[in-house]
MDTraj code that builds the backbone (N, CA, C; nanometers):
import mdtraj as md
import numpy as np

residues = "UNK UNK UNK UNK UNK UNK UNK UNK UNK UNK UNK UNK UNK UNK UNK UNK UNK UNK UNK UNK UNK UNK UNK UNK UNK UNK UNK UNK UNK UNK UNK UNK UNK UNK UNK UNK UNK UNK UNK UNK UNK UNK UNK UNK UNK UNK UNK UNK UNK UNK UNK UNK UNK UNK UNK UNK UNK".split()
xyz = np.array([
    [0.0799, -0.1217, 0.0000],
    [0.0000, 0.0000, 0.0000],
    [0.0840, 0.1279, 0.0000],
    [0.1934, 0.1445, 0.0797],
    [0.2743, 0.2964, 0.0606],
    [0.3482, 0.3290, -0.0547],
    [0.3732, 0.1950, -0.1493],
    [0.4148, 0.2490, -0.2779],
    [0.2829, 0.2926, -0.3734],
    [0.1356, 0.2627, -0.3436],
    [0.0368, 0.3235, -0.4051],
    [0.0255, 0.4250, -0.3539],
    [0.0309, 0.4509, -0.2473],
    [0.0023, 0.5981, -0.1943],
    [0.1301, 0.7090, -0.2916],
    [0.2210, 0.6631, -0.2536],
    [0.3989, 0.7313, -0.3045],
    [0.3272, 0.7738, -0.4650],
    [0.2955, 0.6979, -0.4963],
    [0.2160, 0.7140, -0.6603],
    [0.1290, 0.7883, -0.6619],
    [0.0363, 0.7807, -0.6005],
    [-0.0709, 0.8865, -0.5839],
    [-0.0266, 1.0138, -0.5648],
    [0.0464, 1.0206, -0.4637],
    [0.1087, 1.1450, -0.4326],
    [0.1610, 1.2029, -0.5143],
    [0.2715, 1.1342, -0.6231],
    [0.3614, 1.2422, -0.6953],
    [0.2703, 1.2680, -0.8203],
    [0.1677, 1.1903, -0.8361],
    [0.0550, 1.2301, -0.9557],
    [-0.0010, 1.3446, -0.9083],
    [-0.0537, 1.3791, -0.8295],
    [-0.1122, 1.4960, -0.7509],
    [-0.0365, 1.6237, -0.7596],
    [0.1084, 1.6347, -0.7076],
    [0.1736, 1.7032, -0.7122],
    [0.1697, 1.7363, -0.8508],
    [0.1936, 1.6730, -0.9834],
    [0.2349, 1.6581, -1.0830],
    [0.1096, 1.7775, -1.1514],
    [-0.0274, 1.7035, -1.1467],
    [-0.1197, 1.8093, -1.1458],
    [-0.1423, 1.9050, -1.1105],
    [-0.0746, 1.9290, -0.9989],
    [-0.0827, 2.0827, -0.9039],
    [0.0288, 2.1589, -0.9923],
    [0.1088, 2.0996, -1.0418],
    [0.2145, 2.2172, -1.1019],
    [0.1832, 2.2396, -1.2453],
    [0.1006, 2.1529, -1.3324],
    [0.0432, 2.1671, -1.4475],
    [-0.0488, 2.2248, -1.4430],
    [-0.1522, 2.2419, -1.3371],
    [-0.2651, 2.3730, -1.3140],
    [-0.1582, 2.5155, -1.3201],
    [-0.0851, 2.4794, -1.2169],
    [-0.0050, 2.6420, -1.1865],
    [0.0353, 2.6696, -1.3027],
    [0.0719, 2.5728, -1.4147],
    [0.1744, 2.6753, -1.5123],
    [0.0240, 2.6903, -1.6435],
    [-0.0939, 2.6307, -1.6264],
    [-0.1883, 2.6976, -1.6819],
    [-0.2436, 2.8309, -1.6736],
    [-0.2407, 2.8492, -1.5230],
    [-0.2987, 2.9570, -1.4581],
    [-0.2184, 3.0927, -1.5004],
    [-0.0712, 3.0887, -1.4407],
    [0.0389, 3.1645, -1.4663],
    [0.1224, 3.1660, -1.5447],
    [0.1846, 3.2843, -1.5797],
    [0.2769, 3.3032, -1.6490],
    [0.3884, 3.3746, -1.6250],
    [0.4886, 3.3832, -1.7005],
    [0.6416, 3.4317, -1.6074],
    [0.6490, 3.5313, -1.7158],
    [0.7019, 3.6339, -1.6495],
    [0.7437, 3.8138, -1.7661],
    [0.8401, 3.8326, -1.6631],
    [0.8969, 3.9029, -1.7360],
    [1.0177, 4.0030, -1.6564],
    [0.9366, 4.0704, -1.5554],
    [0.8429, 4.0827, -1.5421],
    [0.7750, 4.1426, -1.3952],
    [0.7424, 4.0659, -1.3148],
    [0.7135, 3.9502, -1.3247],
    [0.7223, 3.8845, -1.1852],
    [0.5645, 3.7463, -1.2736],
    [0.4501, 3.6976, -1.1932],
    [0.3987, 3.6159, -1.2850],
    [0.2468, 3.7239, -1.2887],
    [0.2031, 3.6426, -1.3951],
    [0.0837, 3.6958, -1.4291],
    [-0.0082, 3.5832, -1.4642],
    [-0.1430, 3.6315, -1.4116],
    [-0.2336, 3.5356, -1.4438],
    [-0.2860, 3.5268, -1.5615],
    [-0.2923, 3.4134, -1.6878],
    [-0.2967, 3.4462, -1.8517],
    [-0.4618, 3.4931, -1.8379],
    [-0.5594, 3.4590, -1.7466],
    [-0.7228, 3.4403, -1.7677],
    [-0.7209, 3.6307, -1.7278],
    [-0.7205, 3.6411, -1.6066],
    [-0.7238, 3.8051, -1.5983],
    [-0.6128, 3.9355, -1.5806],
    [-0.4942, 3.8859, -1.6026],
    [-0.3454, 3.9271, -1.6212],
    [-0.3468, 4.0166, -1.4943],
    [-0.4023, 3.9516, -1.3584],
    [-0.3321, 4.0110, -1.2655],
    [-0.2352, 3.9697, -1.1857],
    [-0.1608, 4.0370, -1.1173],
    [-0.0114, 4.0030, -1.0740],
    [-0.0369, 3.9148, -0.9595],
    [0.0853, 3.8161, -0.9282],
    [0.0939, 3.7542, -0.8305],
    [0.1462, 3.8323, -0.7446],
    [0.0685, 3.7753, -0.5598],
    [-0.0533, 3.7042, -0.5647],
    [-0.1629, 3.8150, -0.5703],
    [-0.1944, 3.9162, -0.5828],
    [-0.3043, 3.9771, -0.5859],
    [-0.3522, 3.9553, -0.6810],
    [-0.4447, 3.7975, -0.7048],
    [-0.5125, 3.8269, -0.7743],
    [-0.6445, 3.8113, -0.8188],
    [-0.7324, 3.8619, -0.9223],
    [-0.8385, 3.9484, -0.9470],
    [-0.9341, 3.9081, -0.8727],
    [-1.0362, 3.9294, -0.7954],
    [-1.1674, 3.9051, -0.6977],
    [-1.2383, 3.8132, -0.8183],
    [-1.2782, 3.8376, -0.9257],
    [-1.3625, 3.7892, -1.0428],
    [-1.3249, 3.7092, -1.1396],
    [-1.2274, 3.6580, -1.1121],
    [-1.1114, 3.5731, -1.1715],
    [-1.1530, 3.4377, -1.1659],
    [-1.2396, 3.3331, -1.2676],
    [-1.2441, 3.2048, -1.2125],
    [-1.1421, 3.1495, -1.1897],
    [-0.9838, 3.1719, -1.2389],
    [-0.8648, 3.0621, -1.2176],
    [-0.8330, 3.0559, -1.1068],
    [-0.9018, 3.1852, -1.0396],
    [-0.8410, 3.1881, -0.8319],
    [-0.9343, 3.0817, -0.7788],
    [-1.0338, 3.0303, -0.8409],
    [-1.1453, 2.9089, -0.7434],
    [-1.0404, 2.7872, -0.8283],
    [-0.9809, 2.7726, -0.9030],
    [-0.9218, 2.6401, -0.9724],
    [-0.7946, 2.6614, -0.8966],
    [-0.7177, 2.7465, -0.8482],
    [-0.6104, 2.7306, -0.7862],
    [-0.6298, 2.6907, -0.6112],
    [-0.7517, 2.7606, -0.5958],
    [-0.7980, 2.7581, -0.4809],
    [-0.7965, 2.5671, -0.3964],
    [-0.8578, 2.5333, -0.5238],
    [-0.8886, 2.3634, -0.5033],
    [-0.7868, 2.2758, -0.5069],
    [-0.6394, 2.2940, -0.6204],
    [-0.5084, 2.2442, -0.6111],
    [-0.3945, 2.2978, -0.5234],
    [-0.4554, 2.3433, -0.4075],
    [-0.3632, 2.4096, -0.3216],
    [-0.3937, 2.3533, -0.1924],
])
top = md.Topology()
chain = top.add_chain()
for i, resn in enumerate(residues, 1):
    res = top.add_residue(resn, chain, resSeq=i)
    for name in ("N", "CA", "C"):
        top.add_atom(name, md.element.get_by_symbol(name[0]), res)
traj = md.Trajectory(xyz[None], top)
């Protein structure tokens, strides 16, 4: 069973960082969100990608 779990786990992780690099993006200013291009972390109140990050975090 702890090598299924070990599996589970790094799949999870794996998804959590493939959401993040959906969500964000990297500029010489620091990241930006591609859906409402506001800056990390302030970002936008009206923004659905903040409830999708919200859930992989």
């Amino acid at each position: 069973m702890p090598a299924d779990v070990e599996k589970m786990a790094k799949q999870i992780a794996n998804l959590q960082r493939a959401v993040f690099h959906l969500i964000w993006k990297k500029s010489g200013f620091g990241e930006h969100c591609i859906h409402c291009d506001g800056r990390f972390p302030n970002h936008d109140e009206s923004c659905k990608a903040r409830d999708i990050e919200a859930l992989v975090r």
